[in-house]
LONUKE-728177 format. One record per residue (C-alpha): z, x, y. Coordinates in steps of 0.001 Angstrom, whole numbers, plus 500000, padded with zeros to 6 digits. Example, Ala and Ser with C-alpha at 12.3 -4.5 7.8 and 13.67 -1.06 7.14 Angstrom:
# residues 2
507800512300495500
507140513670498940
# end
This chain:
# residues 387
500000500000500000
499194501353503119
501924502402505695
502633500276507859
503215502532510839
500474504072510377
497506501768508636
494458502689510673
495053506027509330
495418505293506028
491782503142506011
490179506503508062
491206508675504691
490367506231502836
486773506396504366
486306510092504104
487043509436499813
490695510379499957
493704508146499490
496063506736501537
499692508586501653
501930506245498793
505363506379500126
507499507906496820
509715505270495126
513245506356495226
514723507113491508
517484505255490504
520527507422489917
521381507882486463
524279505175485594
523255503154488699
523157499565487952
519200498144487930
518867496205491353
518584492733491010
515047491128490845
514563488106493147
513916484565492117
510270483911494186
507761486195495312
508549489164497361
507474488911501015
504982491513502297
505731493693505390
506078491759508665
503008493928510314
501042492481513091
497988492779511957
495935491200508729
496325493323505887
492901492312504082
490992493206506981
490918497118506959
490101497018503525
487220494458503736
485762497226506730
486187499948504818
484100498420501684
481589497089503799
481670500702505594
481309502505501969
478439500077500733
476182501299504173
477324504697503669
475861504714499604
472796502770500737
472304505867503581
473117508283500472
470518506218498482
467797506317501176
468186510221501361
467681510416498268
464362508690497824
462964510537500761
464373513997499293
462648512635496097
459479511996497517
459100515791499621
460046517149496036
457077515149494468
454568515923497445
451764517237494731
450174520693495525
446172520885497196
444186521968494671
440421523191494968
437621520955494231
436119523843492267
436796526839491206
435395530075493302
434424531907490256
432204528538489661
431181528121492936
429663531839492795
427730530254489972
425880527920491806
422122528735493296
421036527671496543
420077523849497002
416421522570496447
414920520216499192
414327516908497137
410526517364497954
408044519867497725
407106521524500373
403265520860499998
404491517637499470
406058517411503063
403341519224505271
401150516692503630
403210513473505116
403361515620508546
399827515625508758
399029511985507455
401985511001510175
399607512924512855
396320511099512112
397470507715511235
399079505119513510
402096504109511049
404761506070513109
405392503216515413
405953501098512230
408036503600510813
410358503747514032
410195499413513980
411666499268510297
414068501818510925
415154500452513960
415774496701511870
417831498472509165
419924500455511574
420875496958513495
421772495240509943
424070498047508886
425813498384512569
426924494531512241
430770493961512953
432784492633509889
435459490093510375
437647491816507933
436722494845505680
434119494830502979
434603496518499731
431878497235497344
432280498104494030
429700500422492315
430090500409488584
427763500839485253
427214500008481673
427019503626480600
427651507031481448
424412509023483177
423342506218485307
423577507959488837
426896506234489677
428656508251490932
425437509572493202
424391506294494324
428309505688495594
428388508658497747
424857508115498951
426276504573500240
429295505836501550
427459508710503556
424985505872505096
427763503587506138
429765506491507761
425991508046509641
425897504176511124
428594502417511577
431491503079514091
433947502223512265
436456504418509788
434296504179506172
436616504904502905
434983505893499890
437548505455496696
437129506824493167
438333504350490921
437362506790487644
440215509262487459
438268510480484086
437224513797485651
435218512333488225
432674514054490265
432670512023493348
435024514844495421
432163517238494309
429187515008495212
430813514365498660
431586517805499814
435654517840499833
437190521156499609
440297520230498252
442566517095496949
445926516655497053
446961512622497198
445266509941494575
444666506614494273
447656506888492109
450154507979494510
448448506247497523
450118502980495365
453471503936495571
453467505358498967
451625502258501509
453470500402503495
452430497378505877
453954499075508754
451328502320508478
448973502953510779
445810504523510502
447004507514511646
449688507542508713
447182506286505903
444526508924506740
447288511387506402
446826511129502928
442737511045502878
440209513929502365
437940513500505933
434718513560505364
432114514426507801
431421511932510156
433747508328510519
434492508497506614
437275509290504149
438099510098500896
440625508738498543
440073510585494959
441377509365491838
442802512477490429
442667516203490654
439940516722488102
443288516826485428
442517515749481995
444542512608481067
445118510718484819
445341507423484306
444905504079486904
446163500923485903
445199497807487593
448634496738490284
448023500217491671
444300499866492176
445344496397493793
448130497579495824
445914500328497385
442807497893498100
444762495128499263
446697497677501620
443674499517502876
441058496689503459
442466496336506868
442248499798508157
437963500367507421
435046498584507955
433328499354504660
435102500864501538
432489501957498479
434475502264495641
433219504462492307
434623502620489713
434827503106485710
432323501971483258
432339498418482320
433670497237480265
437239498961481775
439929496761482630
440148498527486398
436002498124486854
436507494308486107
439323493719488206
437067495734491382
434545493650490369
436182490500490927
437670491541494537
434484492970496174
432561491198498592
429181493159496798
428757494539493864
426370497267492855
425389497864488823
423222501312488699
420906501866485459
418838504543484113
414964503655484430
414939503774480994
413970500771478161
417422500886476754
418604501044480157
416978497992481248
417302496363477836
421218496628478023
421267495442481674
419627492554481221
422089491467478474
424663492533480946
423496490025483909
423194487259481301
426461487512480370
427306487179484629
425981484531484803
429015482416483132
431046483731485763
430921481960489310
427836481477490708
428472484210494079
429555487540491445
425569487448490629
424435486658493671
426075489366495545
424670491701492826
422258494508493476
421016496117490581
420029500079491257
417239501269488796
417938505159489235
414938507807488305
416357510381486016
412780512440485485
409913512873487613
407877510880485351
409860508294483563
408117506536480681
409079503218482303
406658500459484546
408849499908487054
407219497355488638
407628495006485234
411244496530484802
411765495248488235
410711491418487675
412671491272484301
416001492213486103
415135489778489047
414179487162486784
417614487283485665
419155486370489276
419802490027490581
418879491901494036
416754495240492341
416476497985494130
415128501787492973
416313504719493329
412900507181492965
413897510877491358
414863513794493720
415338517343492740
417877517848495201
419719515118493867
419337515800490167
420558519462490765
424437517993491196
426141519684493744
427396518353497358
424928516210498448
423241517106501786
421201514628503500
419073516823505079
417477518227501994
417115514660500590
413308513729499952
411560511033502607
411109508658500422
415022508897498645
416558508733502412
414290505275503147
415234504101499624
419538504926499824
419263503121503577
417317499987502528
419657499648499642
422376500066501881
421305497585504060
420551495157501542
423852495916499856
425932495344502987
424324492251504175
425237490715500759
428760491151501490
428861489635504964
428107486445503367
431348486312500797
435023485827502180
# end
C-alpha cells in the first residue's frame, strides 16, 4: 500500500518499474499475546485523495509507454530488414555483351531517306503521328493499369511491356509505373535499363500506406528515364514468390499516384496473372507468329469469351515476329484472332530487339517504333472506356 505521506512518490517509482517503499510490519514479541482481530472490515487510511486513481494513471501511463516500446520496435525492425541494392547484372557479364545492332539495316534506312525525299508522304507521316500523339496525351480520370500477360514462355512479353511503358512515359506528362508481376527471374529490370534493385513488389505490400505521397512511394522505385518508374518483382533470386493480397495491396495503393501503370505479369494460367487480369482497365495477350502460337490463342480467346462481355473487348492481342521470315500469313493469322472478338495488332521482327539487352529506342527499326506507338495508342484508348 502506498504511503500515505508520500503517495505521488510512490506512483513516480512505480512508473520508472520499481516498487513503492512497503512500510515493514512490526514483529510481534515472542510471548506477546496475538492482537485482537476486529469484527467488520478494517477502514483504509483517512487520506484526502482517491486511492484508485494513481494507480488507474499509472496503468494507463505503462500501456502508452509499451505501445511507444512496441512502435520502436517495428521501425527498428523495418531499418534492420531494409534489403541491400543489388546489380541488375553482373560486370563480368556485362563485359560479355557486344555493342547494340540498329533494328534495321543500314541499306535498308538510306533507302526510306531517299523514298522520303522524292515522294510527298512526309506530310502524311507528320498527320498520323500527330493523331496518335493526341490519343496517348489524353487525361485519365483515375489511373489505368494494363496488364500484359501470355500463354507461354518466348512470346515477347516481357519486350512488348517495356516497349509500352517507354511510349507512355516519351508522351504523357504524367508519372508512368511499369510493375513486374513475374518474380520468376524476370528480365524486365534488364530490358528497361535499371542499374540496380533494391525494393519489390513484395515489400512495396507491406510497406504503403494511404498517407504516402509521391515523394515517399517513389522512394522505393527504380526511375527510369523520362516521367516513368520501376517497381521489380524480385532481385533476379531463385525462389521469390508473389501471392495475390500483396499484388492487390500494391495496385490498389499505387493506382492513384500514375497515370498509366503496364504491368508484366506471369503466364496464364497463374493465379497472380488472373487476378491482374480481372483489375485492368486493358489487357494485352502477346503470341509468337507461329501456327501453334495462333492455334493456342485462339482456344485461349474462346475460352474469354464466358467471362463478361468488356475482359474481351478491352483485349489486344500482340502477334510478335520472332524470325525475319516467319513461316506464318499474317494477314490470315490476323482475321482468325479478330474473328474471335480481339483488337490484333503485330509486332514485325527487329534485330535490335531480338538481341535482348536494354532496349534503346533510338536503334529501334522505323517500322517497330510506328508499330509499339499505334499499339500503344490503341491499347490505351481501350482502357479509357472501362471504370
Amino acid at each position: 500500500m502506498p504511503n500515505g505521506d508520500n503517495w505521488q512518490g510512490d506512483v513516480l517509482r512505480e512508473l520508472r518499474g520499481g516498487t513503492p517503499r512497503q512500510p515493514v510490519p512490526e514483529q510481534p514479541r515472542q510471548g506477546a499475546a496475538a492482537p485482537e482481530q476486529p469484527d467488520g472490515p478494517v477502514p483504509g487510511p483517512a487520506y484526502n485523495h482517491p486511492q484508485q486513481q494513481p494507480y488507474t494513471d499509472a496503468q494507463a501511463h505503462h500501456r502508452q509507454q509499451e505501445h511507444a516500446a512496441r512502435q520502436q520496435q517495428q521501425a527498428g525492425a523495418a531499418r534492420r530488414a531494409t534489403p541491400d541494392s543489388r546489380p541488375v547484372l553482373d560486370k563480368r557479364l556485362a563485359s560479355a555483351a557486344l555493342k547494340p545492332r540498329h533494328g534495321e539495316a543500314f541499306g535498308t534506312r538510306a533507302l526510306r531517306a531517299v523514298r522520303r525525299i522524292v515522294s510527298s508522304s512526309a506530310a502524311r507521316e507528320v498527320a498520323g503521328a500527330a493523331a496518335t500523339a493526341e490519343v496517348l496525351q489524353q487525361a485519365v480520370t483515375t489511373g489505368r493499369q494494363i496488364a500484359v500477360t501470355s500463354i507461354r514462355g518466348g512470346s515477347g512479353k516481357t519486350t512488348v511491356t517495356a516497349l509500352l511503358g517507354t511510349t507512355y512515359a516519351h508522351y504523357r506528362q504524367d508519372p508512368v509505373l511499369v510493375v513486374e508481376a513475374d518474380p520468376a527471374l524476370g528480365s524486365l529490370p534488364l530490358r528497361v535499363g535499371a542499374q540496380a534493385l533494391r525494393w519489390t513488389t513484395g515489400d512495396l505490400a507491406g510497406l504503403v500506406e494511404p498517407q504516402m505521397s509521391l515523394l515517399d512511394v517513389t522512394g522505393y522505385l527504380v526511375q527510369l528515364p523520362g516521367n516513368a518508374w520501376l517497381l521489380p518483382g524480385s532481385q533476379g533470386q531463385v525462389g521469390a514468390m508473389l501471392d495475390t493480397k500483396a499484388y492487390e495491396r500494391v495496385m490498389v495503393s499505387l493506382r492513384r499516384y500514375f497515370g498509366v501503370t503496364v504491368v508484366d505479369c506471369e503466364t496464364l494460367p497463374a493465379e497472380v496473372a488472373r487476378t491482374a487480369l480481372s483489375a485492368a482497365q486493358a489487357r494485352v495477350l502477346t503470341v509468337p507468329a507461329t501456327l501453334e502460337g495462333v492455334a493456342s490463342t485462339r482456344a485461349v480467346l474462346e475460352w474469354m469469351r464466358n467471362l463478361p462481355r468488356h475482359v474481351l473487348a478491352s483485349t489486344v492481342v500482340v502477334l510478335t515476329e520472332v524470325a525475319p521470315h516467319p513461316g506464318l500469313d499474317l494477314r490470315k493469322a490476323t482475321e482468325e484472332l479478330t474473328a474471335a472478338g480481339a483488337t490484333v495488332a503485330v509486332l514485325p521482327y527487329d534485330r535490335h530487339l531480338a538481341a535482348g539487352g536494354t532496349i534503346r529506342t533510338e536503334l529501334l527499326a522505323r517500322a517497330t517504333r510506328d508499330a509499339v506507338t499505334r499499339m500503344a495508342a490503341e491499347v490505351f484508348q481501350l482502357s479509357q472506356k472501362q471504370r
